[in-house]
N, C-alpha and C positions, 0 to 999 in steps of 0.2 A: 504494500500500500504506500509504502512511502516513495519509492521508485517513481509514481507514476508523477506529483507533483513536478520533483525534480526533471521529470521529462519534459513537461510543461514549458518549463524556467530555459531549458538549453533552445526550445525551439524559439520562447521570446527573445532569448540573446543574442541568438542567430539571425533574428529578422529587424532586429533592433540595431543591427551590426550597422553603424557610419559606411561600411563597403558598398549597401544599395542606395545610398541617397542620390546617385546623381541624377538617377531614374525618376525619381519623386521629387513634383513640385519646379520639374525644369519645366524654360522657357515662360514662365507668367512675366510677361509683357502691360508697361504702361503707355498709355501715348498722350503727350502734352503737345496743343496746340500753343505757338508763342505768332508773334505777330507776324513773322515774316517766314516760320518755318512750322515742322513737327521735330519734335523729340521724342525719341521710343527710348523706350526702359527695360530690358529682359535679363532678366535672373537666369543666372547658368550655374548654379552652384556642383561646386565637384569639376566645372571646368577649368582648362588652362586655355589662355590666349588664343596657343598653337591648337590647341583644339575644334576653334569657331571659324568656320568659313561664310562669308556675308560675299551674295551674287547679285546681282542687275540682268534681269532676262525680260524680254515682252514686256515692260511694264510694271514687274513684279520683282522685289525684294525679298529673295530667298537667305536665308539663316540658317545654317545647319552646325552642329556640335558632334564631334563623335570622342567616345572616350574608352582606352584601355585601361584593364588594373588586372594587375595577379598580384595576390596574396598568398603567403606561404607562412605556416607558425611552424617553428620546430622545438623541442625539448630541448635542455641543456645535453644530451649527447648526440644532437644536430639530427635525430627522427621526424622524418617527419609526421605534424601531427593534425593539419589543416591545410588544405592549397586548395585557391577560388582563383578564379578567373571572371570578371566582368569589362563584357563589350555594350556598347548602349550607345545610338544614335538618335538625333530628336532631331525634328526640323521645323519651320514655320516660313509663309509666305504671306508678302501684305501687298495691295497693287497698291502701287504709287503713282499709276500713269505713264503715258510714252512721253509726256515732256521732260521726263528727271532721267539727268549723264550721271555714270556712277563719279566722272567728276564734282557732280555739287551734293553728293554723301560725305559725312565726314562719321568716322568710328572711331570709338577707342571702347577698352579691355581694362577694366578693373576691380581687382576683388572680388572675381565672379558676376561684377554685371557688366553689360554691354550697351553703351549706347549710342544710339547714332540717332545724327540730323539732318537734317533734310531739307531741301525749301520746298513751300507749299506749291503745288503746281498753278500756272496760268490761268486766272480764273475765265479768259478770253478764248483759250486754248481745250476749255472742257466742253465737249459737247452736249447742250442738253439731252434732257430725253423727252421724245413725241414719242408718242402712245399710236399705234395703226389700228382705225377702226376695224374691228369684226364684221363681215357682211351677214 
């Protein structure tokens, strides 16, 4: 009977383990309108820099992250007694429109968060939208 608690206990410290966090809670993104631009806000926690790749395609501002980890525990006569391996990619797209060059993005990398800015596009340049009547 007592066995079974403690089993309990290994499986919460196994999932409690800081090893899975990069997985949870990545990418939660802010976005500040300022007067002449957008500023995005995205939380990468558990990334590194070299990890974040920020793309310009069709209109759309692509973000992706990918991250490795191996862990290994061993005993003091170097058995081993634990080895994990985690891969984990995320990724996120926002349209910013065909009028923005990834010249007028600007990025940086800090402490796990990412932000970039943007100018707000043309607002001459946007096309309304007309509705096509249904016959």
């Amino acid at each position: 009977m007592r066995l079974l608690p403690r089993m309990n206990d290994v499986f919460d410290d196994f999932f409690d383990d800081r090893f899975f966090a990069p997985s949870t809670n990545a990418m939660r993104t802010d976005i500040a309108e300022k007067d002449n631009s957008y500023v995005l806000n995205m939380e990468l926690p558990g990334f590194n820099k070299e990890d974040v790749k920020v793309s310009l395609k069709d209109g759309y501002l692509n973000i992706s992250a990918e991250h490795h980890d191996d862990k290994e525990e061993k005993d003091k006569k170097g058995h081993l007694i634990r080895s994990e391996r985690y891969h984990g990619t995320c990724s996120r797209s926002f349209y910013v429109g065909d009028g923005i060059k990834e010249s007028d993005i600007n990025a940086k990398f800090d402490n796990g968060e990412l932000i970039i800015t943007l100018p707000k596009a043309d607002e001459k340049a946007v096309e309304e939208k007309h509705f096509i009547p249904i016959g």
